[in-house]
RORO-996340 format. One record per residue (C-alpha): residue number from 1; chain; x, y, z. Coordinates in nm, 4 decimals. Layout:
residues N
{r NUM "A" {X Y Z}}
...
This chain:
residues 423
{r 1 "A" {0.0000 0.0000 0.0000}}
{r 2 "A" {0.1303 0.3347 -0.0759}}
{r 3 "A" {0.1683 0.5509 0.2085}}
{r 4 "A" {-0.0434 0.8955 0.1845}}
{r 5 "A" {0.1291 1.1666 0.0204}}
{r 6 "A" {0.2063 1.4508 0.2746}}
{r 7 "A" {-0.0954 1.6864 0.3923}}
{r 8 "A" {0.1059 1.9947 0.3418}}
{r 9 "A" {0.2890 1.9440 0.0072}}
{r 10 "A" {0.1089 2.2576 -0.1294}}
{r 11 "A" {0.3053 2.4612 0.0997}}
{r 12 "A" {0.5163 2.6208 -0.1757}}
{r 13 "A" {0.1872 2.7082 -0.4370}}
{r 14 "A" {0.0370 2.8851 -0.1229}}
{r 15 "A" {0.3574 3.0246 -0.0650}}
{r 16 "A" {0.4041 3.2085 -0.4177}}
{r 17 "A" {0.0300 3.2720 -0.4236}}
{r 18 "A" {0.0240 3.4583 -0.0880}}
{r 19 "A" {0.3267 3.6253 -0.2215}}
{r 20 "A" {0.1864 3.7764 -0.5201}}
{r 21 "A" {-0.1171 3.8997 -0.3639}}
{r 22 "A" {0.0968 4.0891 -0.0710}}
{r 23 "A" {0.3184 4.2206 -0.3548}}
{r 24 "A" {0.0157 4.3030 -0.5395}}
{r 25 "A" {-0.1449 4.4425 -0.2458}}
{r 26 "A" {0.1976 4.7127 -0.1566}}
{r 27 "A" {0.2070 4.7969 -0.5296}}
{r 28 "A" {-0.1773 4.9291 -0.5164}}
{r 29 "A" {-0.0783 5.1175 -0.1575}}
{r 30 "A" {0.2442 5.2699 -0.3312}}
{r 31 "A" {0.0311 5.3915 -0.6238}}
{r 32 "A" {-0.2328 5.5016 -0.3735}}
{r 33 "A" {0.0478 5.7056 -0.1577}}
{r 34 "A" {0.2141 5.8467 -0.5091}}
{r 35 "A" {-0.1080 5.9817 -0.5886}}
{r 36 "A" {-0.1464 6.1412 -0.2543}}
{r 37 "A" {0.1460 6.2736 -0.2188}}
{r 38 "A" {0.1041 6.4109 -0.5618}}
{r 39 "A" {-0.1786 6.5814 -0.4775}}
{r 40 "A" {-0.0951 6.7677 -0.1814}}
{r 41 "A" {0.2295 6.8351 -0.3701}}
{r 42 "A" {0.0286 7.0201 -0.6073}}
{r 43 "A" {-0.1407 7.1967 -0.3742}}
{r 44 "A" {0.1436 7.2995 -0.1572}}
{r 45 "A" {0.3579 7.3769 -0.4414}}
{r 46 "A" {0.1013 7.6190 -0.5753}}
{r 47 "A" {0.0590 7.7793 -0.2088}}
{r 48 "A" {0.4119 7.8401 -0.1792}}
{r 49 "A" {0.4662 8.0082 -0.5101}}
{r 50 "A" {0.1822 8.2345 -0.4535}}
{r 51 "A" {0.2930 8.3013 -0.0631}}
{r 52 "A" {0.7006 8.3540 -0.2903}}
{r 53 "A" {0.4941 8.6076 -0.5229}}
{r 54 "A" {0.3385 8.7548 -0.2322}}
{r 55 "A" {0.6826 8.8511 -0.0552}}
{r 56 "A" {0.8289 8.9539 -0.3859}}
{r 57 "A" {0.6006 9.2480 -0.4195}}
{r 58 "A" {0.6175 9.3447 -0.0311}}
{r 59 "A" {0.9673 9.3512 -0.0627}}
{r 60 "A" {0.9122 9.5646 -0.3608}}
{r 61 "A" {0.7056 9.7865 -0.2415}}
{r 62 "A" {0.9441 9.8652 0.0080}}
{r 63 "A" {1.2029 9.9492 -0.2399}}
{r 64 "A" {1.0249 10.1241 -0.5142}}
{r 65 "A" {0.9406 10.4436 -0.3610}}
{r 66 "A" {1.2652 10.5776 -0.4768}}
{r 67 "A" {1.2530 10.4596 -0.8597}}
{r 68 "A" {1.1304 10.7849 -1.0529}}
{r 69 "A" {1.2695 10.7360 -1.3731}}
{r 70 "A" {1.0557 10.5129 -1.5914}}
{r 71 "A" {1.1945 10.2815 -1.7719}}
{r 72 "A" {1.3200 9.9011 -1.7526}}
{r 73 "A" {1.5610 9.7839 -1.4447}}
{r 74 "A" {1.7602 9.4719 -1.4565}}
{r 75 "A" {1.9546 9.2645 -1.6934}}
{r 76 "A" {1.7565 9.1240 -1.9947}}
{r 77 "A" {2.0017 8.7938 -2.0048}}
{r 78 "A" {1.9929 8.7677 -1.5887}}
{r 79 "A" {1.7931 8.4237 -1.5137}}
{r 80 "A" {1.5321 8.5416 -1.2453}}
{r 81 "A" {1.2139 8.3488 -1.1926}}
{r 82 "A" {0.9793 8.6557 -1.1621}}
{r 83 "A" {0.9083 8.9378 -1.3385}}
{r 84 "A" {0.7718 9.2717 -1.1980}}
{r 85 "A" {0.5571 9.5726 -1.3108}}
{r 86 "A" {0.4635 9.9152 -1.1713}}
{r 87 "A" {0.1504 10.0808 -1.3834}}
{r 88 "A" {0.0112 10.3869 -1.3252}}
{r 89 "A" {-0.3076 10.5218 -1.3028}}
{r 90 "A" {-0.3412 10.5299 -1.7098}}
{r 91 "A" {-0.1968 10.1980 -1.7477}}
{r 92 "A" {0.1103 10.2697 -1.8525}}
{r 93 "A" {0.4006 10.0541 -1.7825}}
{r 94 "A" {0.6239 10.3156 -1.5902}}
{r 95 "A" {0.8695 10.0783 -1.4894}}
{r 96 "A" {0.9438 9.7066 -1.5200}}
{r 97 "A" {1.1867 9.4128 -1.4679}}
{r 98 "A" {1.3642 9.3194 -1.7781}}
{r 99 "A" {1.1482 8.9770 -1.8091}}
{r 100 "A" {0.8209 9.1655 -1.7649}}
{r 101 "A" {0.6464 9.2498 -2.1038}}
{r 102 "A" {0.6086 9.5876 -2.2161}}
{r 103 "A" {0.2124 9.6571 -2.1495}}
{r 104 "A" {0.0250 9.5710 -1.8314}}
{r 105 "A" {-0.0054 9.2166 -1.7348}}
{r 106 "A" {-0.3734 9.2965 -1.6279}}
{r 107 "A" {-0.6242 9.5354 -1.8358}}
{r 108 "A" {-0.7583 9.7166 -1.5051}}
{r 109 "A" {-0.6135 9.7448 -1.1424}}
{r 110 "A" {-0.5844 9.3938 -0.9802}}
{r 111 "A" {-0.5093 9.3891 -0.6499}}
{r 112 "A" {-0.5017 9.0039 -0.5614}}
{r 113 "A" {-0.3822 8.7272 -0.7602}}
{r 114 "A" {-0.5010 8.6851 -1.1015}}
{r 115 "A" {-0.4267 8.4496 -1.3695}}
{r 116 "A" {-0.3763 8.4925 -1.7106}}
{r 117 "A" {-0.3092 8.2309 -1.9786}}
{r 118 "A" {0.0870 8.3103 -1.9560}}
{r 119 "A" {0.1419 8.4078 -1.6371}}
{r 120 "A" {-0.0260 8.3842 -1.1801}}
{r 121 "A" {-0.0072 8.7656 -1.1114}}
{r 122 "A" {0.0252 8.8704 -0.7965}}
{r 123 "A" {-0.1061 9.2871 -0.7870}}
{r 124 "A" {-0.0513 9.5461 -0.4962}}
{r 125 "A" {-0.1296 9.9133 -0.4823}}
{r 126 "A" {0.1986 10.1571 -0.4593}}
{r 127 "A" {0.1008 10.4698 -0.1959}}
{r 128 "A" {-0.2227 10.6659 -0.2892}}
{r 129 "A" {-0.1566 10.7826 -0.6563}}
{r 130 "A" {-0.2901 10.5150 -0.8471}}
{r 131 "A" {-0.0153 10.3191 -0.9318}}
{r 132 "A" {-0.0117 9.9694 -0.9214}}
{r 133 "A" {0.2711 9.6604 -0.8561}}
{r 134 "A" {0.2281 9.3497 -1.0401}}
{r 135 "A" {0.4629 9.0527 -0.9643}}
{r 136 "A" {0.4488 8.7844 -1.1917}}
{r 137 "A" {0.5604 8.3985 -1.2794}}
{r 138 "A" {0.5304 8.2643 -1.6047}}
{r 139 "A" {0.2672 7.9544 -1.6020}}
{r 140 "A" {0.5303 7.7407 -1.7616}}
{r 141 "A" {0.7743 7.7321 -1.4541}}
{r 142 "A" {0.5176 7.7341 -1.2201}}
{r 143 "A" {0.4121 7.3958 -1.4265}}
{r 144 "A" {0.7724 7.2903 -1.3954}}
{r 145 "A" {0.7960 7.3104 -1.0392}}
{r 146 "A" {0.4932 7.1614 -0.9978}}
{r 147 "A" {0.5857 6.8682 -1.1969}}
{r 148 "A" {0.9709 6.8293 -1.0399}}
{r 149 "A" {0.8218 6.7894 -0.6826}}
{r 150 "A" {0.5225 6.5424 -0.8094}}
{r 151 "A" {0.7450 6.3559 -0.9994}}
{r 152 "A" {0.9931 6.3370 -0.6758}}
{r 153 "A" {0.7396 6.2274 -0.4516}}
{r 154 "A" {0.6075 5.9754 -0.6529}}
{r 155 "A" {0.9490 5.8366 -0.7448}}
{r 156 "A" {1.0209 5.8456 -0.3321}}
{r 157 "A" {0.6677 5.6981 -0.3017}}
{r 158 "A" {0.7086 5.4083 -0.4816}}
{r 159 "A" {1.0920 5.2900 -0.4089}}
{r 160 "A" {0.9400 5.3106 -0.0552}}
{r 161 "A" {0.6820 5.0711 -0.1748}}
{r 162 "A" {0.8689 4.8604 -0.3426}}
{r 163 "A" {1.1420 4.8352 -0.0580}}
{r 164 "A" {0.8427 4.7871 0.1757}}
{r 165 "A" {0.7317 4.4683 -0.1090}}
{r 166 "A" {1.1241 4.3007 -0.0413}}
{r 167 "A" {1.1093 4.3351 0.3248}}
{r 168 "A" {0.7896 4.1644 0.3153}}
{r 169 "A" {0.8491 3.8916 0.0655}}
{r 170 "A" {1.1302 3.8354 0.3210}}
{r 171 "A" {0.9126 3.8192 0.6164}}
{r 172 "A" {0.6748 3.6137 0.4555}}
{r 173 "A" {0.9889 3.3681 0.3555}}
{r 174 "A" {1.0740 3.3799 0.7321}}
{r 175 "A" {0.7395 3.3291 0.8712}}
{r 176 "A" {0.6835 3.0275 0.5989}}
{r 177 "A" {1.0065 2.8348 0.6029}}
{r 178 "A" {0.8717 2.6513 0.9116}}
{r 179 "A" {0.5697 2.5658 0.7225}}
{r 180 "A" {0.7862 2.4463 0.4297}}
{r 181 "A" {1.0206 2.2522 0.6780}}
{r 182 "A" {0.7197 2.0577 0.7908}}
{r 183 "A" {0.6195 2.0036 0.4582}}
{r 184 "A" {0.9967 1.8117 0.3637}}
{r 185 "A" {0.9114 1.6393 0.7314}}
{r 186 "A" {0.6361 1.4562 0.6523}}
{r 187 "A" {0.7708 1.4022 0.2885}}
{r 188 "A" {1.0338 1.1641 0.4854}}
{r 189 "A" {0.8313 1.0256 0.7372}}
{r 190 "A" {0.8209 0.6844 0.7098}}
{r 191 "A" {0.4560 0.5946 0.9190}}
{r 192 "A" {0.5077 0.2480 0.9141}}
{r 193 "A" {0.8713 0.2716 1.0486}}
{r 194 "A" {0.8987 0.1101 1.4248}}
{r 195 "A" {0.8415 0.4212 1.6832}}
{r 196 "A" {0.8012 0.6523 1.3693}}
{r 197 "A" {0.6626 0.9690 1.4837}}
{r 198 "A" {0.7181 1.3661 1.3904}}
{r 199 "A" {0.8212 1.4601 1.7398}}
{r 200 "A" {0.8156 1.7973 1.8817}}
{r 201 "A" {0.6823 2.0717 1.6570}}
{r 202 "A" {0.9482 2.3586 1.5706}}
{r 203 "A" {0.6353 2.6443 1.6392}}
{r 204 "A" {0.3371 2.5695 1.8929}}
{r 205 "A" {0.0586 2.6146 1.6267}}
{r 206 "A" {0.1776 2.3191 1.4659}}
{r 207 "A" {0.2046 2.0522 1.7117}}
{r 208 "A" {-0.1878 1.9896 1.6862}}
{r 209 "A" {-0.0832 1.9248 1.3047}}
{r 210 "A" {0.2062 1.6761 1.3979}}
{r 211 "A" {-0.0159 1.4821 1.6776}}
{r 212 "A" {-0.2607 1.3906 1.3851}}
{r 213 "A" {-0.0303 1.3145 1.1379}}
{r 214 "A" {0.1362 1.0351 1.4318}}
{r 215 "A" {-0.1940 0.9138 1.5165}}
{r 216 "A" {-0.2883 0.9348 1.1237}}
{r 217 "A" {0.0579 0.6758 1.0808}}
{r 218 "A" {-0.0703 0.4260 1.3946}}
{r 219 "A" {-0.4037 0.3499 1.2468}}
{r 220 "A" {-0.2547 0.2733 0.9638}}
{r 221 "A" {-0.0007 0.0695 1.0723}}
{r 222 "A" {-0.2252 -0.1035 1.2872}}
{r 223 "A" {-0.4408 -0.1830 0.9680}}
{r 224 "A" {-0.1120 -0.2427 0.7416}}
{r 225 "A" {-0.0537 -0.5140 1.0033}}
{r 226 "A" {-0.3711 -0.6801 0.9938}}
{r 227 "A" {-0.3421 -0.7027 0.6448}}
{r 228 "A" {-0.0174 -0.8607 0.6184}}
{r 229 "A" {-0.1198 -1.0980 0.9079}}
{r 230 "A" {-0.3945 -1.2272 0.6688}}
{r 231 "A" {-0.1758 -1.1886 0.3446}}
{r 232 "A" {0.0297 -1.4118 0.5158}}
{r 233 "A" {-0.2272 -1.7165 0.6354}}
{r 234 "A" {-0.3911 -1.6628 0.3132}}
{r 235 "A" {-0.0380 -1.7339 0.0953}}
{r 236 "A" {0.0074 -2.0228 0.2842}}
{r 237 "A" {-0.3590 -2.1265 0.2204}}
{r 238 "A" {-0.2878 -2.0999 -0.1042}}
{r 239 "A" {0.0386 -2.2064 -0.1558}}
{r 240 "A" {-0.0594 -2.5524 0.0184}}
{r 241 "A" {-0.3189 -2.6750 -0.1918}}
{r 242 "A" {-0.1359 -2.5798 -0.4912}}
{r 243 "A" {0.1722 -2.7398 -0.4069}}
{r 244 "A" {-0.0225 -3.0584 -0.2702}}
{r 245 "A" {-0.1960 -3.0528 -0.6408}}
{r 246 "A" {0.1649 -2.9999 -0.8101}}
{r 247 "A" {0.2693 -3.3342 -0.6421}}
{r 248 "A" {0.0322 -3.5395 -0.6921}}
{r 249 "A" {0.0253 -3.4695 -1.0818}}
{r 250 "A" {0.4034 -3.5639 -1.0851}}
{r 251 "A" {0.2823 -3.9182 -0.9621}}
{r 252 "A" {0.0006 -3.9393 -1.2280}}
{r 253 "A" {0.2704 -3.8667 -1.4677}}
{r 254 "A" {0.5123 -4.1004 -1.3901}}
{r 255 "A" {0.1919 -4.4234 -1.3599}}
{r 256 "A" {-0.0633 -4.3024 -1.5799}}
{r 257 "A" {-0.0386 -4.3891 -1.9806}}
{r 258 "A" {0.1986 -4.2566 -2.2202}}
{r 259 "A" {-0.0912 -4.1319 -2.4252}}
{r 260 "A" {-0.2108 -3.9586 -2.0673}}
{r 261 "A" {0.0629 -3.7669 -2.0251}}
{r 262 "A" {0.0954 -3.4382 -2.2383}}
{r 263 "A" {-0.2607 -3.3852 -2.1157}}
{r 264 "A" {-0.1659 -3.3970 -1.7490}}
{r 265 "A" {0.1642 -3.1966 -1.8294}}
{r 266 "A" {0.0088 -2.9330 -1.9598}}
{r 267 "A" {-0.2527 -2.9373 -1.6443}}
{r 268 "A" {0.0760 -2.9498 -1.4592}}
{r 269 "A" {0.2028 -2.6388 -1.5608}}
{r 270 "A" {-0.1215 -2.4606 -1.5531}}
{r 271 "A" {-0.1169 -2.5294 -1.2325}}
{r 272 "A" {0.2847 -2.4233 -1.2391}}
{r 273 "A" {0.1881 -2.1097 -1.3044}}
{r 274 "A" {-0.1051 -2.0348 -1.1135}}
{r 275 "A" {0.1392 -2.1046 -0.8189}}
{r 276 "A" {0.3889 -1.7991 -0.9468}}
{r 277 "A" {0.0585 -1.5864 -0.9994}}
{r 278 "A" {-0.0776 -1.6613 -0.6492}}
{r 279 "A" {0.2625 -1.5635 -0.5427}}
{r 280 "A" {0.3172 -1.2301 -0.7658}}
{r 281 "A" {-0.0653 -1.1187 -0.6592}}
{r 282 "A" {0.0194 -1.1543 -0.3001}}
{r 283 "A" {0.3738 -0.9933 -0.3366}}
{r 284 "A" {0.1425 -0.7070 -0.5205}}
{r 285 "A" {-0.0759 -0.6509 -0.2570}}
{r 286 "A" {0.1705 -0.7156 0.0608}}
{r 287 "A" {0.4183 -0.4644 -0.1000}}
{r 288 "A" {0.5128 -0.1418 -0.3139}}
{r 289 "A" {0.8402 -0.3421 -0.4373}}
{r 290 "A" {0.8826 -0.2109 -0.7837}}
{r 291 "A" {0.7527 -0.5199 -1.0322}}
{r 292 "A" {1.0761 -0.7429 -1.1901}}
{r 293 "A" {1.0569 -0.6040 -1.5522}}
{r 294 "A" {1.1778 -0.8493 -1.8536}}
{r 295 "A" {1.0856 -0.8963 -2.2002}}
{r 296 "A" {0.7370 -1.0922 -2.1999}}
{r 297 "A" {0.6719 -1.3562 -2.4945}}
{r 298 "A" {0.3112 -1.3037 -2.5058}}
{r 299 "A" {0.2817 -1.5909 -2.7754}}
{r 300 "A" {0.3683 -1.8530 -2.4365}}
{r 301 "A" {0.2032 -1.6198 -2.2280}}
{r 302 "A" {-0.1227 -1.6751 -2.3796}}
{r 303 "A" {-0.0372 -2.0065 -2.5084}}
{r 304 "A" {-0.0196 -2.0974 -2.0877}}
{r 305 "A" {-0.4355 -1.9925 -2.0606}}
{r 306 "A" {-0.7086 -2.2037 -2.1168}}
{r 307 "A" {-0.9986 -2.0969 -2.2335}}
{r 308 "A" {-1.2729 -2.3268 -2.3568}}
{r 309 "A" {-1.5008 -2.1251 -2.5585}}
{r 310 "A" {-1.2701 -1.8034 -2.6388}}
{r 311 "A" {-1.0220 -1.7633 -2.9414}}
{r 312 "A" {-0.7320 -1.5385 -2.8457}}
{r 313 "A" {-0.5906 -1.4054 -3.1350}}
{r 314 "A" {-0.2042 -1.2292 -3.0833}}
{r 315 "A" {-0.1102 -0.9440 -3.3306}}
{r 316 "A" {0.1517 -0.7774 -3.1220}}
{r 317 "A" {0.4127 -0.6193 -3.2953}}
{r 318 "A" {0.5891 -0.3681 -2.9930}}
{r 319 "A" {0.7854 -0.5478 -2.7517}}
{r 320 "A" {0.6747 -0.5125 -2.4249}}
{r 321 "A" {0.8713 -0.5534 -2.0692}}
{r 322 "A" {0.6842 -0.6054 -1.7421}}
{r 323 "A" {0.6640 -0.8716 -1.4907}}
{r 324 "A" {0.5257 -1.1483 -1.6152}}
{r 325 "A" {0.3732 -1.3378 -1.3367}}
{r 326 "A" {0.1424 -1.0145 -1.2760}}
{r 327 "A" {0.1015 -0.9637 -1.6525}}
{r 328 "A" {-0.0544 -1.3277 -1.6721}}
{r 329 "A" {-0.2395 -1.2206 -1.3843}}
{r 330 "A" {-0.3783 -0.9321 -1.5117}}
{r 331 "A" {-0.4639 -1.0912 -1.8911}}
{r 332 "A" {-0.6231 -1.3938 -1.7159}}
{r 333 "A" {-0.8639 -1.2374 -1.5336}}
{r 334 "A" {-0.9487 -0.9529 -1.8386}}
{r 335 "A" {-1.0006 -1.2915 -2.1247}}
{r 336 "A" {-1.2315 -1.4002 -1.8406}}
{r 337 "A" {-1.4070 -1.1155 -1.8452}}
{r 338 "A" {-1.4479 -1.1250 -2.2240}}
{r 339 "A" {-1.5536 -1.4911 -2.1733}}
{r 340 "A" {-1.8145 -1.4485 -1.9231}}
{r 341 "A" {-1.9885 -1.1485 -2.0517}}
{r 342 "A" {-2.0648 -1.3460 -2.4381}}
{r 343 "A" {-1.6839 -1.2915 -2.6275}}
{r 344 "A" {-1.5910 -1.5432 -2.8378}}
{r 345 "A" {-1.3204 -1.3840 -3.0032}}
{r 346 "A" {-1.0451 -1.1845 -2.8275}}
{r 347 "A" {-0.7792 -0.9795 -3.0334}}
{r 348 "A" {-0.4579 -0.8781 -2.8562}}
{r 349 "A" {-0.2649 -0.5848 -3.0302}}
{r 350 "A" {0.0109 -0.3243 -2.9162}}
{r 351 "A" {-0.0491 -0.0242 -3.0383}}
{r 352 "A" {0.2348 0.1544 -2.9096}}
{r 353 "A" {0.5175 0.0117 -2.6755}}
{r 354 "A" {0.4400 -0.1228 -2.3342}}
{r 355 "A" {0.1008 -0.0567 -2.3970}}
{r 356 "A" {-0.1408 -0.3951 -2.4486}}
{r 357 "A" {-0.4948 -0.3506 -2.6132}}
{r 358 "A" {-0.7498 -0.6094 -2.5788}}
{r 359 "A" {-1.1113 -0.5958 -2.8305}}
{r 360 "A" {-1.3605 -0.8751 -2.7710}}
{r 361 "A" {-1.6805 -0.9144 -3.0236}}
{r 362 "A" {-1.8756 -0.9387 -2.7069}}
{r 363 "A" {-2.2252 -0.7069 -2.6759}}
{r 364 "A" {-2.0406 -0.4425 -2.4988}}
{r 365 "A" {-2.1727 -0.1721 -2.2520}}
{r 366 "A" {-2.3542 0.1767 -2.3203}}
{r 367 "A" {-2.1417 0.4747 -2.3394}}
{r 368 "A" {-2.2959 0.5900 -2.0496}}
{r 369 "A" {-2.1622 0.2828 -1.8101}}
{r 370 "A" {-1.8453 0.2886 -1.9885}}
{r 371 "A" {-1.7685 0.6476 -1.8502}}
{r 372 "A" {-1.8851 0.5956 -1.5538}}
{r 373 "A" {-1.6202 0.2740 -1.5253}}
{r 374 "A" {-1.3907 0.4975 -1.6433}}
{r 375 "A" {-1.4197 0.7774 -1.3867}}
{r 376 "A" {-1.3908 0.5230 -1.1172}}
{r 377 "A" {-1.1176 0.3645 -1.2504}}
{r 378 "A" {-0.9309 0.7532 -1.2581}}
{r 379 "A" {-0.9598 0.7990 -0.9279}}
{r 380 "A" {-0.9540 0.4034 -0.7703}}
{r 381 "A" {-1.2880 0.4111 -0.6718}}
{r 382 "A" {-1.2996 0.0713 -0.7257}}
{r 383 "A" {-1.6280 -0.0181 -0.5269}}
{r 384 "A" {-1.7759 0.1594 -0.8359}}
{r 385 "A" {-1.6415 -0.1294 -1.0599}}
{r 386 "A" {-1.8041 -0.4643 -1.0629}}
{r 387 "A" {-1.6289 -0.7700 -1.0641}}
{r 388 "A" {-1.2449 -0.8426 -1.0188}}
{r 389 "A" {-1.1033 -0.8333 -1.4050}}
{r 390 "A" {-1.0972 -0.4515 -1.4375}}
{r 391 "A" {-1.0075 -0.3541 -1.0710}}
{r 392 "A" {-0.6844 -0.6833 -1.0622}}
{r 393 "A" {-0.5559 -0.5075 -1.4459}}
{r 394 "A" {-0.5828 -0.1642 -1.3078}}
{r 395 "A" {-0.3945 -0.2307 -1.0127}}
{r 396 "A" {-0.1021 -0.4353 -1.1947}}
{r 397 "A" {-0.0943 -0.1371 -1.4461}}
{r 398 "A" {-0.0205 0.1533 -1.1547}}
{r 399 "A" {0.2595 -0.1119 -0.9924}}
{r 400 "A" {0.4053 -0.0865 -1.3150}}
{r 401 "A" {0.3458 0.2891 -1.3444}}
{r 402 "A" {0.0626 0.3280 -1.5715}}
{r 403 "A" {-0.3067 0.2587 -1.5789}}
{r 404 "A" {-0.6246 0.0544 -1.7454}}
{r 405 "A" {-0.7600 0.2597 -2.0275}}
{r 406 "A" {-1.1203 0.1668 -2.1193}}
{r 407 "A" {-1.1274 0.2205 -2.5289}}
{r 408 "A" {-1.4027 0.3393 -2.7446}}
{r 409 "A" {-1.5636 0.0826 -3.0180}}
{r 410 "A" {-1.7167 0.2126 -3.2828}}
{r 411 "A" {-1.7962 -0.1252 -3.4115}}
{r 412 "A" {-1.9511 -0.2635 -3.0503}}
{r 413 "A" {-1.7828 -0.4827 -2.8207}}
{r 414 "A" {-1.5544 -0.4158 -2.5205}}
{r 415 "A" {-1.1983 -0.2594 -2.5424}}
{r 416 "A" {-0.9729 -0.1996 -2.2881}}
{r 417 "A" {-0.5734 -0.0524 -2.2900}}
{r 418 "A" {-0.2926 -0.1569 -2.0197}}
{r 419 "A" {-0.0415 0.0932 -2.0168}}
{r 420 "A" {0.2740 -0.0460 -1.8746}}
{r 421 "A" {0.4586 0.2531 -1.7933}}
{r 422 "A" {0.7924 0.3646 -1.9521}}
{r 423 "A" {1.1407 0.1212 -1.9198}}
């Protein structure tokens, strides 16, 4: 019997899932703080240029009182980031920096912030005579500034979010390798080894798991035992019988007739061989010992079964290797199959190597019941499948590391494929 595969093998699929949804998760929150923080960038930004344009034009209205010549002040090339204006009462442009156009950068007296589509204005009124201040940025740096500290606070945004993803793809790896260690545990473990147990658990929330899986192993070896205790009484019920009929046929051979003899030969080695089948059936179900593979001559094999009312007719042409005690075991019990359910006519074929395909002439089953064998078959739910034939093939199939395929007919009759398994 094979022992059950380990409860926790998926450990490493849950693993890399739960992985990409945490890294999925951090990349939406790093998006979602980027865009935050671009926001009330944008915001701030624009507060503190405006606040900047603001103190520019207190700071010139402190100076200006002095400038009476009209005209333009500063250095056309110099690289300032605002540009100023003093208009007077008429609107005329008495003075100006030399990045500040030539006319008025509002049609009226502003005093406030305005906007116009080149430039955030920021207007003040000079003393009592009418004249007016205007401090101004150009749109296009203010868009540039903007932009610089978005762009740097998404860019800081995200590396934090993706340094936040690595630290916890490494915590998850750290909180999971115990997981994973219990996983290659119970891989090993051995539950029909003598004392075989998973001992202490290496975290507390997993000793519940290890307790089952140790009194998972004692029920079965307590039913692994019972089994072999009555594989064992019945080989030797078996074996007795067989090997009290073995002897006695040597006796009628040597006193009966000469004419009597091939007869009782041949019934000899019937009987031969159902001894090494009653053997190799028992070794099948006592063990998992891999099956002792050699090149089968399925000519003698057949030629060895008896089968009053059933032609077997061989058209192998693949050589096949398997063990051939079980193999006889298996074909045996599928030609009786054919036999008892109306076959008179059996053809045995290879259609590719180490796989065996049997068609009878027999009435067949519906489609319907020949699915529903099938599906049982799949997944060993062989209470589902009547008789011994199909379940006995099917299990001397998996030992050799395939499985019994049940073919479609189009032409009626029953079909059936045993796949041996690769050499």
């Amino acid at each position: 019997m094979t022992p059950p595969q380990p409860a926790l093998a998926a450990a490493p699929s849950i693993r890399r899932r739960l992985g990409r949804a945490v890294m999925a998760l951090w990349l939406a929150c790093g998006v979602a703080v980027a865009l935050a923080v671009w926001l009330a960038a944008h915001e701030e930004v624009d507060e503190l240029l405006d606040d900047t344009l603001r103190a520019s034009a207190e700071v010139l209205d402190a100076l200006l009182p002095a400038v009476t010549q009209p005209g333009v002040v500063g250095n056309a090339g110099a690289d300032t980031r605002f540009a100023w204006q003093v208009v007077d009462a008429a609107q005329h442009v008495v003075l100006r920096s030399a990045q500040a156009p030539s006319e008025p950068f509002a049609p009226a007296p502003v005093a406030g912030f305005v906007t116009t589509p080149q430039w955030r204005v920021f207007g003040a009124a000079l003393g009592g005579d009418g004249r007016t201040l205007y401090v101004a940025q150009t749109r296009a740096e203010r868009t540039e500034a903007q932009f610089e500290v978005a762009l740097s606070s998404v860019l800081a945004a995200l590396g934090i979010g993706l340094l936040g993803v690595v630290g916890l793809r490494a915590q998850l790896r750290h909180e999971l390798a115990p997981l994973q260690r219990l996983s290659e545990r119970v891989d090993r473990h051995d539950p029909l080894a003598r004392g075989a147990t998973l001992g202490a658990a290496e975290r507390a929330e997993f000793q519940s798991v290890h307790n089952a899986i140790d009194r998972l192993a004692q029920r079965l070896a307590h039913r692994l035992a019972h089994e072999r205790a009555f594989a064992a009484h019945a080989a030797h019920a078996l074996r007795t019988p067989l090997a009290g009929i073995d002897t006695q046929l040597a006796v009628c051979l040597r006193e009966s007739p000469t004419e009597l003899q091939p007869r009782l030969q041949r019934v000899r080695d019937a009987a031969g061989r159902l001894q090494r089948v009653v053997a190799a059936l028992l070794a099948l179900f006592r063990s998992d010992a891999e099956p002792t593979r050699q090149p089968v001559d399925l000519q003698l094999l057949l030629g060895q079964s008896t089968f009053d009312r059933l032609q077997v007719e061989q058209r192998a042409t693949q050589t096949v290797r398997a063990d051939p005690d079980l193999l006889a075991a298996a074909l045996m019990n599928l030609l009786d199959n054919a036999q008892r359910h109306g076959a008179t006519r059996v053809v045995l074929s290879t259609p590719s190597p180490q796989t065996l395909r049997l068609e009878d002439d027999g009435p067949g089953i519906a489609s319907a019941q020949r699915q529903a064998l099938a599906d049982a078959l799949a997944v060993q739910d062989y209470d589902r499948v009547p008789g011994l034939g199909l379940v006995l093939a099917d299990l001397v199939a998996r030992a050799h590391g395939g499985r019994l395929h049940l073919a479609e007919r189009a032409a009626g009759g029953f079909a059936v494929e045993l796949s041996l398994g690769t050499v």
